[in-house]
C-alpha positions in Angstrom: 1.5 -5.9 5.1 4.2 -8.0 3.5 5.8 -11.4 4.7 7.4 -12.0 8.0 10.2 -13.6 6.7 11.1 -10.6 5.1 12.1 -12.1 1.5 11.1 -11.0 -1.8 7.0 -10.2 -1.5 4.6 -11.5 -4.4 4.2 -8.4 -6.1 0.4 -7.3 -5.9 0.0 -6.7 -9.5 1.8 -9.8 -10.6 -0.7 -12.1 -8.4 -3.3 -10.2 -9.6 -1.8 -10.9 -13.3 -1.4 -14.7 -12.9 -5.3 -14.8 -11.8 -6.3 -13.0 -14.5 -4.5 -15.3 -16.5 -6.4 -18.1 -15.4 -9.8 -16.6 -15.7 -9.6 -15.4 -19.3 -8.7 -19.0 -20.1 -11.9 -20.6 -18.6 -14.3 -17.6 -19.5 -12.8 -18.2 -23.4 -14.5 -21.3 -22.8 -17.7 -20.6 -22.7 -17.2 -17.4 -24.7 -20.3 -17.9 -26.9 -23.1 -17.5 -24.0 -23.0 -13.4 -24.3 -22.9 -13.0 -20.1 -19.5 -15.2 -20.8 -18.5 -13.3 -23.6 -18.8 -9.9 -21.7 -16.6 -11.4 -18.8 -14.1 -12.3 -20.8 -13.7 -9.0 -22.8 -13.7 -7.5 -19.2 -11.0 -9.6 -18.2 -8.8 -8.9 -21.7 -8.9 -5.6 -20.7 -8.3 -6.1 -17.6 -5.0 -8.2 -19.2 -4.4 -5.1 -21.2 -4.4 -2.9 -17.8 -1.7 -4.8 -16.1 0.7 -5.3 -19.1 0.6 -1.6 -18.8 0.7 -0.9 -15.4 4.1 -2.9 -15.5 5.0 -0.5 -18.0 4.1 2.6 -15.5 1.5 3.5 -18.4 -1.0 4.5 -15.8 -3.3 6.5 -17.4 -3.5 4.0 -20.4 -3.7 1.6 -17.9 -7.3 3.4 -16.4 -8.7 3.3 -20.1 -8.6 -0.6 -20.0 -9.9 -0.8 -16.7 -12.6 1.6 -17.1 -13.4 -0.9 -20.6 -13.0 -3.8 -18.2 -15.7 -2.6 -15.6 -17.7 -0.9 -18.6 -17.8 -5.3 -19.8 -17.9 -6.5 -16.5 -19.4 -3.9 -13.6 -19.4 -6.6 -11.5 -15.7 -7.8 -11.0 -14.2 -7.1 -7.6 -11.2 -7.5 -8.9 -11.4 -4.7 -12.0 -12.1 -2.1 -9.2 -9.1 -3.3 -6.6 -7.0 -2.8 -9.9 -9.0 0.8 -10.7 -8.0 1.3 -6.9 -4.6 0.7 -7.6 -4.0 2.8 -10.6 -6.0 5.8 -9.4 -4.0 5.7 -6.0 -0.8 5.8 -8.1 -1.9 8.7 -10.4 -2.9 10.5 -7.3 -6.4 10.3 -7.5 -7.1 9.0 -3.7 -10.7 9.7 -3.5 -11.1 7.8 -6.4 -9.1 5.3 -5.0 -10.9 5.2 -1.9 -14.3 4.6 -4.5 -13.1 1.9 -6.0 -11.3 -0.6 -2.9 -15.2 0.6 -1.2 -17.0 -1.1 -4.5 -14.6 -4.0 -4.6 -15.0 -4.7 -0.6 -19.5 -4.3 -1.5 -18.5 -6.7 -4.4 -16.2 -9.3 -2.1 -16.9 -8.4 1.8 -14.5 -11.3 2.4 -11.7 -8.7 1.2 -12.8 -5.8 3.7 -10.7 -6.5 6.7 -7.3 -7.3 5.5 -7.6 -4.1 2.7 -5.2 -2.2 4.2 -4.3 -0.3 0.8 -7.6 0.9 1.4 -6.4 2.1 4.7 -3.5 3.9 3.4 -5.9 5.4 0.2 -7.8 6.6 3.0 -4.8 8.4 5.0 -3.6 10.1 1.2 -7.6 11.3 1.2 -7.9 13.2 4.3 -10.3 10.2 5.4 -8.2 9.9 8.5 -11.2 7.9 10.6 -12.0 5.7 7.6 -8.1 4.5 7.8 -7.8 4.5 11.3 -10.9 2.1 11.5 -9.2 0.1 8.6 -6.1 -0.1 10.4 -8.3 -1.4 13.6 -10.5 -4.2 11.8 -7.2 -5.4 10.2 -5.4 -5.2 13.6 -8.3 -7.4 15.2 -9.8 -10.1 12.5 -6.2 -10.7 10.2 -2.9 -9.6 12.1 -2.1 -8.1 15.1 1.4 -8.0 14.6 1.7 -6.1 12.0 3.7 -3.0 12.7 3.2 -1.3 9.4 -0.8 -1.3 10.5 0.0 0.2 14.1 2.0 3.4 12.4 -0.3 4.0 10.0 -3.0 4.0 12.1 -1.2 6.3 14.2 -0.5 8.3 11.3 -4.3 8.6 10.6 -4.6 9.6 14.1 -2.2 12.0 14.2 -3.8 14.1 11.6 -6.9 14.0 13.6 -5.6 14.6 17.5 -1.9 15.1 17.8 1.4 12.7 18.1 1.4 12.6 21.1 -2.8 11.4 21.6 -2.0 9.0 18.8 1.0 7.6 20.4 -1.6 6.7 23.7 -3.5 5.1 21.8 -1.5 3.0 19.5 -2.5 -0.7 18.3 -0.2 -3.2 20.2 2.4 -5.1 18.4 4.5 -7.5 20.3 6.2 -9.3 17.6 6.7 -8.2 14.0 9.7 -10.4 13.4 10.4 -8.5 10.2 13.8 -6.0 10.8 13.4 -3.4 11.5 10.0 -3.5 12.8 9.7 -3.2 16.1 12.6 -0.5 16.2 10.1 1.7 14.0 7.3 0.8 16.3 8.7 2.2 19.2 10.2 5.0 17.3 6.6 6.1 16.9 5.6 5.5 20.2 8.7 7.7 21.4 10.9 5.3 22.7 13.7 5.3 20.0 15.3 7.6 17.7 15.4 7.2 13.6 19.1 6.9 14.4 18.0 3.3 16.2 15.9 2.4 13.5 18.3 2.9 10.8 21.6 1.1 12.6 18.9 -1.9 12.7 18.1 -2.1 9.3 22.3 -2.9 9.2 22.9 -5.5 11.8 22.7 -9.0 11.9 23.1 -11.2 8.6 21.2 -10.5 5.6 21.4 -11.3 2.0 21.8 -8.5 -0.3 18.1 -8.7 -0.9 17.1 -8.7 2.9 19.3 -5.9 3.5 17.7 -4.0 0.7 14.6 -4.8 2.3 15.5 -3.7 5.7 17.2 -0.8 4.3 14.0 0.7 2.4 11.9 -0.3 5.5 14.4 2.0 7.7 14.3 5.0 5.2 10.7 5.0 4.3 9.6 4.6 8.1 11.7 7.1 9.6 10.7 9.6 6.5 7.0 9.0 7.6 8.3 9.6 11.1 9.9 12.3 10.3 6.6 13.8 8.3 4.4 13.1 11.5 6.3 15.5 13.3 6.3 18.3 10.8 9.8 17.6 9.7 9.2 17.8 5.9 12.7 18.4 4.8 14.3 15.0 6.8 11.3 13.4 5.2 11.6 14.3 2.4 15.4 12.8 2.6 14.8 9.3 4.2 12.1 9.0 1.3 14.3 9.6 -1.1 16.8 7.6 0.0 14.3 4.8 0.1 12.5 5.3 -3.3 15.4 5.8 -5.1 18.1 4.1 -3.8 16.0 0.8 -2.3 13.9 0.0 -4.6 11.2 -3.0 -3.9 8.7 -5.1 -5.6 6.0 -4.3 -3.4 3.2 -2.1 -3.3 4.8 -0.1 -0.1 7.3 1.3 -2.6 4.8 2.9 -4.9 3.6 4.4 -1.6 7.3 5.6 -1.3 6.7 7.0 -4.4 3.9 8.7 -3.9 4.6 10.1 -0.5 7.9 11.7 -1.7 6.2 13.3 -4.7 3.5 14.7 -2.1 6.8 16.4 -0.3 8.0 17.7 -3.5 5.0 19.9 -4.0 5.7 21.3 -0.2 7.6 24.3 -0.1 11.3 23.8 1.7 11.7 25.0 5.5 13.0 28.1 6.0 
């Protein structure tokens, strides 16, 4: 879900900024042919969407993309950014909607959605994401640990842990740190304690160590989560979100996840 190297990411929106870029330059082109004319006002507003969604103006940011794909019902890409926004206001279903219109739109973009796959987890689609999870285990990456938990997340709700566990996707090396220590945490063969004295070890740069060190918290938090443990998730995440901040989509699903706890009553 991010790169192995474990440096900075490109940050979802930002790509998705940069292309937009490009199109509204050679759709201004041809801007007097009216099918032209209504791309290219779909793809100002879609412009208009991600200034704003830089700005964590989200529901402005849904006006402009519901303009853009009101222009332009036919751009994938207007509905993976509706996808976006709507999963980060909390709106999973919606969210769910949307990445299933852009995937009709762009098939190419089915197996490797796995935003989808986590859309569908926040949705209480649990099969939907594990069968995500599975399509991008087998046709784009099957070392991707990140794919196997969540997955086993999905699962989880469904069975138990401990089914889940059985039958988790095998990852043999996800070089990223630290990776494999959360993978076998959720398999049951390490503790959080492990995964977060591996997240510290070794060399980093202050921005690998950042990395590693909001991996760590957000995985164990999850972790923590699967096993009913809302209170020590709700600490890791915190830790994470607030003290580990990313560019990368897997923070805003930090962010999310830790708001979710919030709303959970404490343990007695």
């Amino acid at each position: 879900m991010m790169s192995r190297t474990g440096v900075k990411t490109l940050n979802v929106i930002a790509y998705r900024f940069a292309f937009a870029c490009c199109l509204i330059t050679t759709s201004a082109i041809a801007a007097d042919d009216a099918k032209h004319a209504d791309a290219s006002a779909g793809l100002q507003h879609r412009l208009a969407a991600l200034h704003l969604i830089e700005a964590e103006k989200l529901p402005a940011a849904l006006a402009e993309l519901n303009l853009s794909l009101a222009a332009e019902p036919s751009s994938a890409m207007s509905y993976a950014e509706r996808g976006d926004v709507n999963f980060r206001l909390g709106d999973f279903k919606r969210s769910v909607a949307d990445y299933d219109q852009q995937i009709k739109l762009a098939p190419q973009s089915g197996p490797g959605h796995w935003m989808r796959g986590i859309s569908c987890y926040y949705a209480g689609q649990y099969d939907e994401g594990a069968k995500q999870f599975a399509a991008y285990h087998t046709r784009v990456d099957d070392n991707d640990v990140e794919n196997s938990v969540w997955r086993c997340m999905c699962m989880t709700r469904q069975l138990s842990l401990e089914k889940a566990r059985a039958d988790m996707l095998v990852v043999k090396n996800d070089r990223r740190v630290p990776m494999m220590e959360a993978y076998r945490m959720f398999r049951g063969e390490m503790q959080p304690a492990d995964v977060l004295r591996a997240a510290e070890a070794g060399d980093a740069s202050a921005e690998q160590r950042n990395h590693q060190r909001f991996y760590a918290n957000l995985y164990v938090g999850l972790y923590y989560d699967s096993l009913g443990r809302p209170d020590d998730a709700r600490k890791y995440l915190k830790i994470a979100v607030e003290e580990h901040r990313i560019d990368h989509y897997m923070w805003t699903v930090a962010k999310v996840h830790a708001a979710l706890l919030a709303k959970k009553p404490a343990s007695p």
